[in-house]
C-alpha positions in Angstrom: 57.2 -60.4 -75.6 58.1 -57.3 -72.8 58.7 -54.4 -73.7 61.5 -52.4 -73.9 61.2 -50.1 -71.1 60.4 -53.4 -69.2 63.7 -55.0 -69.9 65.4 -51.9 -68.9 63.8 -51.6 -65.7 64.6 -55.6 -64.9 68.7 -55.0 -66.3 68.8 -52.1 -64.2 67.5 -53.9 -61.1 69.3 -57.1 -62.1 72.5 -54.9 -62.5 72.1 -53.1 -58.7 71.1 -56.3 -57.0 74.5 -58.3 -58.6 76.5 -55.0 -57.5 74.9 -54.5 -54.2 75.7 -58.5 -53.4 79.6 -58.7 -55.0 79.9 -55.6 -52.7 78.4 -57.5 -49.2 80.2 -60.4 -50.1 83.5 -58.6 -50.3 82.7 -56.6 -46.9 81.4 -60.3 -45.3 84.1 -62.4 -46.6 85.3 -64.1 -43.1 81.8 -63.8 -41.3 79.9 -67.1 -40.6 75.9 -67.7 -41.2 75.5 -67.3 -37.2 77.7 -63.8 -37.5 75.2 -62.6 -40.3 71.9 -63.5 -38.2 73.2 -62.1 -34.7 74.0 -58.6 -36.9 70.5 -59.0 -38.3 69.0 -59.4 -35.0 70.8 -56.5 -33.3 70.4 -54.7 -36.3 66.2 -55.5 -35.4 65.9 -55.1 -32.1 67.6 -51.3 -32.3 65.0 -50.7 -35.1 62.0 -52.5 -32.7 63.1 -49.8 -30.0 63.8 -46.9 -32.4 60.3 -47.5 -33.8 58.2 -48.3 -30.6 59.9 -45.1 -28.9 58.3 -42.9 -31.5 55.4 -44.4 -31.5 55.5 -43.2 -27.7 56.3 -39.8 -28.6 53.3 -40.0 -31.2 51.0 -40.7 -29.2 51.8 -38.3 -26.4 52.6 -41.8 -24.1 56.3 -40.8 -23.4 56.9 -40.2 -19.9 60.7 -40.1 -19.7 61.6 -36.7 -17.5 65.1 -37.9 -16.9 66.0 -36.7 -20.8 64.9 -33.5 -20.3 66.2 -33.0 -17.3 69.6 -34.1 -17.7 69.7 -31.9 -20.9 69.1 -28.4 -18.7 71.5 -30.1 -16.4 74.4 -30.4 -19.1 73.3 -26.6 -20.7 73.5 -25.2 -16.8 77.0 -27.0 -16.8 78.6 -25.3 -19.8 76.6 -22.2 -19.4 78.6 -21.9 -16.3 81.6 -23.1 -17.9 81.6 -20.4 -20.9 80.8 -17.6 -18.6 83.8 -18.4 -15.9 86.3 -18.8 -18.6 84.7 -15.3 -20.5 84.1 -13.4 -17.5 85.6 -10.1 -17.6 87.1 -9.9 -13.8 88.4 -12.0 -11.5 86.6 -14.4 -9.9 87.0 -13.0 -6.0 85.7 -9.8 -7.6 82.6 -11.6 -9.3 81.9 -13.1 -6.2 82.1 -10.2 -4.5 79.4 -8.5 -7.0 77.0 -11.4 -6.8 77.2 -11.5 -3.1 76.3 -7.7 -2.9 73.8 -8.3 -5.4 71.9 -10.7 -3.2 72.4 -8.9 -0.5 70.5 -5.7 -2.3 67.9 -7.9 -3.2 67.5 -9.6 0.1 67.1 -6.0 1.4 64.5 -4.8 -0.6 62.2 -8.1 -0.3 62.2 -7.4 3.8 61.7 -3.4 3.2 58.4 -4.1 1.7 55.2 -4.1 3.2 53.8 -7.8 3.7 50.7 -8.4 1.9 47.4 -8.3 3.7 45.5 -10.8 1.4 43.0 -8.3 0.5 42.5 -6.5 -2.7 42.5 -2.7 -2.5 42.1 -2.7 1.3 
């Protein structure tokens, strides 16, 4: 004889597997067998890469530079964007400021002394 708290626990799960199955049945109703196993196997092989990427990145074995890369690519991109369409003066004037900028700091590389590879000499 089973206990009580053991025929709850089996009417429970009895009671969520009949639900969970009269709900795929009702999403699945026109798909075939073959529909069903090709969703399972793409469902598998995205899980297969998901999983075997981490375990990459676990083990310090990833290598891909093109991610992080293109992600300072994409932040230069709208950093640039946000800051032309908040910039507080026109854009010949910004140039203008930028240009003189460089110029100023072009000038005061060539005004200093070059280094004589020595220490204290």
């Amino acid at each position: 004889m089973r206990s009580r708290k053991n025929q709850v626990l089996l009417n429970v799960l009895l009671g969520t597997g009949v639900y969970l199955l009269d709900s795929m049945r009702n999403r699945l109703s026109g798909a075939s067998l073959d529909d069903l196993r090709a969703k399972a196997n793409d469902t598998y092989d995205v899980a297969a890469d998901r999983f075997s990427r981490a375990s990459e990145v676990i083990r310090g074995n990833d290598r891909q530079l093109m991610g992080p890369i293109a992600a300072g690519l994409l932040g230069l991109g709208i950093g640039v964007g946000v800051g032309m369409l908040l910039a507080p003066e026109s854009g010949e004037r910004t140039r203008s400021n930028l240009a003189n900028q460089a110029r100023d700091f072009r000038d005061r590389i060539a005004s200093r002394e070059p280094a004589t590879g020595t220490f204290g000499a």
